[in-house]
Rosetta silent file (secondary structure, phi, psi, omega in degrees, C-alpha in Angstrom):
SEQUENCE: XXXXXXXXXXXXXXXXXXXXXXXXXXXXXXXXXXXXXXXXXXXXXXXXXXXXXXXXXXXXXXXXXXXXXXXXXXXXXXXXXXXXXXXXXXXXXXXXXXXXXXXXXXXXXXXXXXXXXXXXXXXXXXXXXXXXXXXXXXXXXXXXXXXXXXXXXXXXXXXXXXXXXXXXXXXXXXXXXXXXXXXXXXXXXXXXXXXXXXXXXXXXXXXX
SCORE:     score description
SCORE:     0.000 S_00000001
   1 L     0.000  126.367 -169.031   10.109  -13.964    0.159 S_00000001
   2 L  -129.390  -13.807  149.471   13.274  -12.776    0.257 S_00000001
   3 L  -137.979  131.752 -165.534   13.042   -8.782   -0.493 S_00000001
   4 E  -141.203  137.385 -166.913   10.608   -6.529    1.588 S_00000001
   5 L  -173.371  143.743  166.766   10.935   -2.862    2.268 S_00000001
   6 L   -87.152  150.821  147.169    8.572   -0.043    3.656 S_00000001
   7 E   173.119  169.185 -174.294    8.310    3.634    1.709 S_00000001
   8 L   -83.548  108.644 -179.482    6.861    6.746    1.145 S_00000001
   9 E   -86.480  127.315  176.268    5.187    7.299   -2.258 S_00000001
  10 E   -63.382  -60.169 -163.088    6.960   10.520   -3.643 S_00000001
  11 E   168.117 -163.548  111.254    4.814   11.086   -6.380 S_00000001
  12 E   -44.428  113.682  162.784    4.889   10.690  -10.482 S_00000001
  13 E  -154.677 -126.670 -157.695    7.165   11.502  -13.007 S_00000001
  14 E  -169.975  146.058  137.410    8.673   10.096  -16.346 S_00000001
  15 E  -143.683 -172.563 -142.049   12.061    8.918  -17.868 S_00000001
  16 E   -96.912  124.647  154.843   13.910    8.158  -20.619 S_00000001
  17 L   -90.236 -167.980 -138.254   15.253    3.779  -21.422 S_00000001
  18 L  -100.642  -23.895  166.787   18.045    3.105  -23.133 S_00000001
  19 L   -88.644   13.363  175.617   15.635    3.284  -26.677 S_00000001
  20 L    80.854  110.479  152.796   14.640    7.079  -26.258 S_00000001
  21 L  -159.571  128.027  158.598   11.052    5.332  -25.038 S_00000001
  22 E  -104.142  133.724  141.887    9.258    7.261  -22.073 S_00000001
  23 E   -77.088  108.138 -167.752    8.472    5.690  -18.796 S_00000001
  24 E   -75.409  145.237 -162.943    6.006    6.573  -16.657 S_00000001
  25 E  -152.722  138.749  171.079    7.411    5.866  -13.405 S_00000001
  26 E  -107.181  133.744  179.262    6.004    6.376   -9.134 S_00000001
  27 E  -104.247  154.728 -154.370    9.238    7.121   -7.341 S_00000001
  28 E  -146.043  138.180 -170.472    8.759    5.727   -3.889 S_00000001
  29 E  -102.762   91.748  178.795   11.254    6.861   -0.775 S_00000001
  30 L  -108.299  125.149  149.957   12.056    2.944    0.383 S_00000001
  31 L    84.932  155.736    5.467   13.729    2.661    3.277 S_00000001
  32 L   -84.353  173.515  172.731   15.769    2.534    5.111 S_00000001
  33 E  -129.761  153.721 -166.030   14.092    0.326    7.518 S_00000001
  34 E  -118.146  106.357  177.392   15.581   -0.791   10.892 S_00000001
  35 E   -36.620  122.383 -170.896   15.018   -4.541   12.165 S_00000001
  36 E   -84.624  -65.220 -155.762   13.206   -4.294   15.648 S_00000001
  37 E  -138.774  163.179  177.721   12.552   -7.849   16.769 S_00000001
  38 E  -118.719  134.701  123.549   12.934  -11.540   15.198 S_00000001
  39 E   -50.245  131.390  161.657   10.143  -13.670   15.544 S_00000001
  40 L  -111.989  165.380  158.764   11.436  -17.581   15.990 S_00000001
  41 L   -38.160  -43.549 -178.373    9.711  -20.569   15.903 S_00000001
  42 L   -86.487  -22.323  177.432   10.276  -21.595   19.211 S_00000001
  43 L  -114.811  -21.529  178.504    9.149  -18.769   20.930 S_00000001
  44 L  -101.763    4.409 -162.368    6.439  -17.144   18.420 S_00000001
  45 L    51.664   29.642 -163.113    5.657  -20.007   16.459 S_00000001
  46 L  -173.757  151.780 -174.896    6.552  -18.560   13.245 S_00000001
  47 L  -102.611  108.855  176.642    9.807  -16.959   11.495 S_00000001
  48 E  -153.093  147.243  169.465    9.399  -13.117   10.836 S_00000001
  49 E  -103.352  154.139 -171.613   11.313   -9.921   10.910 S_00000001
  50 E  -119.322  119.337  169.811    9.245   -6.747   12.441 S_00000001
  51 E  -117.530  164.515 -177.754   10.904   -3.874   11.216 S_00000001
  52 L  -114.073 -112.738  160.017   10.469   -0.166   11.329 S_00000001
  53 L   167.244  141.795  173.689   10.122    2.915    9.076 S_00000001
  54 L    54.276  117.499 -175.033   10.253    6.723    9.296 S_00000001
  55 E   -77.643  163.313  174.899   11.733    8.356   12.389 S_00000001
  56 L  -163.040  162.059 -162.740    8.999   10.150   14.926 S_00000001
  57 L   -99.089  152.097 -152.982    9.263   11.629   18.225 S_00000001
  58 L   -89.992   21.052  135.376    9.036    9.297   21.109 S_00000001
  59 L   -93.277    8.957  159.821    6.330   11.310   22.702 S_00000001
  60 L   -79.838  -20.050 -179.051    3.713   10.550   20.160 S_00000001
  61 L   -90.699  145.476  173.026    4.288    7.219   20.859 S_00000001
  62 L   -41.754  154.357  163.974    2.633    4.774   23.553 S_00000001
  63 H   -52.808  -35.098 -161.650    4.663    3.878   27.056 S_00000001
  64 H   -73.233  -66.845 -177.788    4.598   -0.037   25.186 S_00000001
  65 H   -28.444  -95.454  163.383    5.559    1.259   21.876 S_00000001
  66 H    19.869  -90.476  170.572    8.666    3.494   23.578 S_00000001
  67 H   -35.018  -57.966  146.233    9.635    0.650   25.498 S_00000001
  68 H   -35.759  -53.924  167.415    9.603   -1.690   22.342 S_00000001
  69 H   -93.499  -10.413  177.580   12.440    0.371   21.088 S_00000001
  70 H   -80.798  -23.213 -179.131   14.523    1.255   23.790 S_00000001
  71 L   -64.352  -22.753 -167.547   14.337   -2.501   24.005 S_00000001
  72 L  -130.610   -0.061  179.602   16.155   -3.382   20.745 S_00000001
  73 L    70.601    9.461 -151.673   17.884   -0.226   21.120 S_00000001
  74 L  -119.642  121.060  167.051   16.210    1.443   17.933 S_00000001
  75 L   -59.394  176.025 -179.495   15.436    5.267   17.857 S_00000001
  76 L   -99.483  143.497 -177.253   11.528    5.663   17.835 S_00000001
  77 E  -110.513  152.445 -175.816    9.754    4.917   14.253 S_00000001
  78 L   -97.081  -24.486  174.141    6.657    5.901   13.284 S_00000001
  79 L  -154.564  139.329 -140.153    5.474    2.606   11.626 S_00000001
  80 L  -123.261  110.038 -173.742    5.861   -0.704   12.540 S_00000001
  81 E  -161.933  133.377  176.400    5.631   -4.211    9.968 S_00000001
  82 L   -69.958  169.590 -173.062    6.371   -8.066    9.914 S_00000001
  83 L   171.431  121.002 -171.998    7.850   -9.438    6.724 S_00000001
  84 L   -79.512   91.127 -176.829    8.424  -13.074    6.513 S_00000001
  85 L  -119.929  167.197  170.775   12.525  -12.367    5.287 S_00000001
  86 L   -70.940  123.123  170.037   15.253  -15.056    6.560 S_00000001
  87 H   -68.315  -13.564 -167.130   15.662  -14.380   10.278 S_00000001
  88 H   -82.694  -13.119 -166.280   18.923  -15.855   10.346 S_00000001
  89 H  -103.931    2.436  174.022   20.285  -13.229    7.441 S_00000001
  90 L  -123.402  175.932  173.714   19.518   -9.856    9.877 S_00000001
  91 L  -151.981  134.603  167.575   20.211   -8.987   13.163 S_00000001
  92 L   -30.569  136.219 -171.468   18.208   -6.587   15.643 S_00000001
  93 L   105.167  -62.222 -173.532   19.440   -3.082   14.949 S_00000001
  94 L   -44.884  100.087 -141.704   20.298   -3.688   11.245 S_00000001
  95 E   -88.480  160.758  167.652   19.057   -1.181    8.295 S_00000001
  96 E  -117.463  114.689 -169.137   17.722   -2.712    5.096 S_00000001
  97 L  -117.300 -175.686  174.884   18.004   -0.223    2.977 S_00000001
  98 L   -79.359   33.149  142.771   16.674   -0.164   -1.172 S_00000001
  99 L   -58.311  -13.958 -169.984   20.028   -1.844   -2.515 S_00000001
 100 L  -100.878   -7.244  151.915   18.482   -5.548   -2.001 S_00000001
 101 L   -90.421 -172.757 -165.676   16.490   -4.495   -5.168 S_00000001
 102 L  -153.845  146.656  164.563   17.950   -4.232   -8.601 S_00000001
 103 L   -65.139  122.917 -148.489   16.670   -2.863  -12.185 S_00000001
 104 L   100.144  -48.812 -168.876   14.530   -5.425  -13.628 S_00000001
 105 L   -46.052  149.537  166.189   13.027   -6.908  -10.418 S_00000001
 106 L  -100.358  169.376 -164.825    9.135   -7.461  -10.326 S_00000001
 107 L   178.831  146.407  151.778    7.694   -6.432   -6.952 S_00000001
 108 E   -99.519  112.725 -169.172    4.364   -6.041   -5.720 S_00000001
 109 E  -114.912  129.757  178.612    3.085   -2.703   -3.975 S_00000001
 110 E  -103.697  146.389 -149.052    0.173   -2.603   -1.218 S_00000001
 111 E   179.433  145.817  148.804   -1.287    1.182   -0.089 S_00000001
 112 L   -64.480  154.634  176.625   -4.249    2.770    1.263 S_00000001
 113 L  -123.775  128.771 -160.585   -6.107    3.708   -1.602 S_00000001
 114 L   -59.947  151.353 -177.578   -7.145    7.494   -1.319 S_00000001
 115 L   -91.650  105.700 -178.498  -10.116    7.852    0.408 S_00000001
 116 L   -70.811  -30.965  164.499  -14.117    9.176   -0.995 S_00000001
 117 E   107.557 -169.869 -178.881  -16.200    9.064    1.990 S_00000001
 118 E   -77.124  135.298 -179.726  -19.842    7.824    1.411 S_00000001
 119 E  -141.233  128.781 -169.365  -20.599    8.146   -2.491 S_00000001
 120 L   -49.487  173.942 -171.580  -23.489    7.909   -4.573 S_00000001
 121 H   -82.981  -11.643 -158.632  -23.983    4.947   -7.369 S_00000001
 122 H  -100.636   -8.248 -161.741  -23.234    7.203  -10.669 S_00000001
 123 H  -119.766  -69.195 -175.079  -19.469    8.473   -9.281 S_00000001
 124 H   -45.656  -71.506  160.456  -18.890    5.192   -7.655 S_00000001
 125 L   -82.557    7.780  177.133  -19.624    2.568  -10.279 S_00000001
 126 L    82.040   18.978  166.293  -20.397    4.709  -13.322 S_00000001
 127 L   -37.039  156.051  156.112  -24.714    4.503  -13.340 S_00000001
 128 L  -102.641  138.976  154.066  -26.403    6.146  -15.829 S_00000001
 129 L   -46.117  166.798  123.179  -28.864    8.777  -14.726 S_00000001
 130 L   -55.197  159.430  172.741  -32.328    9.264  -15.340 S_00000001
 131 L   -52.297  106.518  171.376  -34.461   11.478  -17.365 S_00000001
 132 L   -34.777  -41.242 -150.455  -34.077   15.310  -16.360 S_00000001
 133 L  -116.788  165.003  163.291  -37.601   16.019  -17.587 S_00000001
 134 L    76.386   45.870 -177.577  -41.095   14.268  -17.979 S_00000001
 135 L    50.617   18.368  150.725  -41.883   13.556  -14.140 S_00000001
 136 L   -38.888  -35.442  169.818  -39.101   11.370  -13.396 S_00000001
 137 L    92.169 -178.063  177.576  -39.165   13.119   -9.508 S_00000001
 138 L   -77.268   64.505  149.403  -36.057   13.644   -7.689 S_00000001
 139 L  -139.702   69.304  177.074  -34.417   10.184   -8.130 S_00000001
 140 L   -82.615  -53.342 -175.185  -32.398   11.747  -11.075 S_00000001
 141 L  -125.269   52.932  164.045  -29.151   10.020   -9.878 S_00000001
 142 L  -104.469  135.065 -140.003  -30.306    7.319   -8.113 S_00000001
 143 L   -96.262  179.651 -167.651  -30.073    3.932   -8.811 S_00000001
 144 L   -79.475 -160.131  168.857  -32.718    1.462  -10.251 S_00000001
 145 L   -21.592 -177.405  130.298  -33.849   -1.847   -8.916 S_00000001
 146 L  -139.082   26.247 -178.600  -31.756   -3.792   -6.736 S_00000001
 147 L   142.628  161.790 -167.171  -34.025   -7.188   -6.845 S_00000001
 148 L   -64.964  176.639 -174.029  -37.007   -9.030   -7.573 S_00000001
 149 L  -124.184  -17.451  170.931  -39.309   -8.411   -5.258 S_00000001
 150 L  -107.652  -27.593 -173.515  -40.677  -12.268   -4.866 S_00000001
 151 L  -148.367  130.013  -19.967  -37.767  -14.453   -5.510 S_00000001
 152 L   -78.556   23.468  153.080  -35.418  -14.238   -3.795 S_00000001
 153 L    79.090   -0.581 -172.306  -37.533  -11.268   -1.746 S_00000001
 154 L  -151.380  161.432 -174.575  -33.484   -9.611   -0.891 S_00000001
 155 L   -82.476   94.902 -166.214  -30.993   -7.628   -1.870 S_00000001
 156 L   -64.564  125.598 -178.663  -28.400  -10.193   -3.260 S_00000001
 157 L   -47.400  153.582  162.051  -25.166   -9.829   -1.589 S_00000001
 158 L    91.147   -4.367  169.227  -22.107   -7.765   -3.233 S_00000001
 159 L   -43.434  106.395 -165.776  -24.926   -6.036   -5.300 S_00000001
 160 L   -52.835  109.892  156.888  -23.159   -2.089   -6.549 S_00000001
 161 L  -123.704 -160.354  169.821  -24.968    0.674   -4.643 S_00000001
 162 L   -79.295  159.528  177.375  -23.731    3.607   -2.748 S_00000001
 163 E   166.307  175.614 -175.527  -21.494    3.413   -0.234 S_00000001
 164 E   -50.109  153.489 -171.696  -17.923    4.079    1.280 S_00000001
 165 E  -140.137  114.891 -167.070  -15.835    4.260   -1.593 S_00000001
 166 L    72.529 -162.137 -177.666  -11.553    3.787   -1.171 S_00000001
 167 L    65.503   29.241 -176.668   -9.559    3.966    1.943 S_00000001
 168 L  -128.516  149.795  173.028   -9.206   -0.010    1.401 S_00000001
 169 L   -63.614  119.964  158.890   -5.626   -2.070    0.959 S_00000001
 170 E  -123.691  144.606  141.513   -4.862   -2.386   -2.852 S_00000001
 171 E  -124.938  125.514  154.490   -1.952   -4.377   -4.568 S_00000001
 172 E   -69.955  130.862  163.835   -0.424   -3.868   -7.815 S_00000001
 173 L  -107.794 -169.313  170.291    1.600   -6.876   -8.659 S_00000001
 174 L    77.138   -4.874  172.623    3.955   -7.644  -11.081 S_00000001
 175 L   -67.566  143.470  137.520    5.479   -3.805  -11.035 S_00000001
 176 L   -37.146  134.278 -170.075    9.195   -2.880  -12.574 S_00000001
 177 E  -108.732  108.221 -167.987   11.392   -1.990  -10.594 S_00000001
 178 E   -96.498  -24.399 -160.395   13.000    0.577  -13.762 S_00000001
 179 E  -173.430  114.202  157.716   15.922    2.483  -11.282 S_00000001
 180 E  -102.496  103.098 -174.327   17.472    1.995   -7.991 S_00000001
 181 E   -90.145  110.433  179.629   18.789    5.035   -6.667 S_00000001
 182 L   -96.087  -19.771 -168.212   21.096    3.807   -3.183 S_00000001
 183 L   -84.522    4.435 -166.316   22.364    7.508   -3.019 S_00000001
 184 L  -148.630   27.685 -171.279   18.403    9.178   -2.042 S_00000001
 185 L    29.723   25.638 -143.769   17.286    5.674   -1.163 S_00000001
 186 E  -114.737  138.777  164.749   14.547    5.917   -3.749 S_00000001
 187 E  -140.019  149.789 -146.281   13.059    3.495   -5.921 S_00000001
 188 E  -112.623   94.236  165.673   11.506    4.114  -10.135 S_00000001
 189 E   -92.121  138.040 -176.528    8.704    1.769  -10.221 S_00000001
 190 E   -82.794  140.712 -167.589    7.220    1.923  -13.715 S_00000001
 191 L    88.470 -158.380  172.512    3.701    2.498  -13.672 S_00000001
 192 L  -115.653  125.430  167.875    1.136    3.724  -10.926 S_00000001
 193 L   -34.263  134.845  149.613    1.075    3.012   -6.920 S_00000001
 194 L   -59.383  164.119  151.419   -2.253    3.050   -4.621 S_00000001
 195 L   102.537  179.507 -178.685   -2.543    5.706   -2.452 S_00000001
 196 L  -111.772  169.540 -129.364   -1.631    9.372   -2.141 S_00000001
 197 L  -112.173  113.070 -169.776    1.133   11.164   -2.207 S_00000001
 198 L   105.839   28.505 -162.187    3.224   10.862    1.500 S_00000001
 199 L  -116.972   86.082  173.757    1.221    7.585    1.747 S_00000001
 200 L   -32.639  135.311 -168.098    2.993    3.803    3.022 S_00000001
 201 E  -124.169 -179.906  178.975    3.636    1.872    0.566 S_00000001
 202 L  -142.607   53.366  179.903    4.787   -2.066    0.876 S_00000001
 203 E   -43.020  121.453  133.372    7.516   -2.992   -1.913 S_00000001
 204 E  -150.573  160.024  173.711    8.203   -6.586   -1.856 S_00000001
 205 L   -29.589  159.659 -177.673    9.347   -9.353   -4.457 S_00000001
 206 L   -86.857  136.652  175.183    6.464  -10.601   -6.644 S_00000001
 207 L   -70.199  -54.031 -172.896    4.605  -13.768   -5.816 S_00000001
 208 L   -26.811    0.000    0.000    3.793  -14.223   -9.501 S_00000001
């Protein structure tokens, strides 16, 4: 992996290619991000850069946190992420901003995925109801079986019922990168993002 970047998903909007064809596109606020600390081999047992994202005021932050940045010499950031990049091609200090992508690039984006709370089986997975009428009882949108009752005698794991619903890490891979804007730092991913709108995002090259 050799480009990785933090942002802020802006939102949705649309543009034009080069055939009159509209693209739906999530424009995403990447960057910049500021290299904190290098991991090394010798002392972490592993090669990583931890970089940081979004400025915030250094009294929301922990004394260790603080401390972390006055240490590297880094204003205080509000969020804080490893990314296996070459340590040898940054230095502490350094911004990475969204120039190390290009139009064309595939990338993969990771998000919170907005959050439902606890949710019934017919919203969550799509159920069908029951009959309004004819003495069906109050289990109108409630769901049916969920297992034999002799074999196997349980509820087989991963089985759909209600339950928390979002607020879990999704990635799209395999996104467009359709426009790199270096003058608003912004980047025109074609298609749609997890998460909600003022929500970290995770851009990096595609494994695929």
């Amino acid at each position: 992996m050799d480009k990785a970047i933090l942002g802020k998903k802006l939102g949705m909007t649309q543009i034009f290619d080069s055939k009159g064809l509209v693209v739906p596109v999530t424009v995403i606020e990447a960057g910049p991000v500021t290299v904190v600390q290098k991991k090394t081999m010798d002392r972490d047992g592993y090669e990583a850069l931890q970089v940081a994202f979004l400025d915030a005021k250094e009294s929301r932050l922990t004394k260790a946190e603080a401390g972390h940045f006055k240490k590297a010499n880094v204003a205080p950031k509000r969020y804080l992420k490893e990314f296996k990049l070459p340590v040898g091609k940054y230095e502490v200090g350094t911004e990475i901003k969204c120039d190390i992508f290009a139009d064309g690039d595939k990338v993969d984006v990771s998000g919170t995925s907005k959050g439902h709370g606890f949710t019934g089986s017919i919203k969550k997975w799509n159920f069908g109801r029951l009959k309004m009428s004819h003495g069906t009882g109050p289990t109108h949108r409630s769901l049916g079986s969920t297992g034999a009752n002799s074999d196997p005698s349980k509820v087989i794991k991963g089985k759909k019922m209600a339950g928390q619903w979002g607020n879990e890490k999704v990635t799209i891979q395999n996104l467009e990168v359709v426009k790199v804007d270096t003058a608003k730092n912004v980047l025109l991913v074609r298609g749609a993002v997890p998460g909600p709108i003022g929500g970290l995002v995770t851009v990096i090259e595609t494994v695929k």
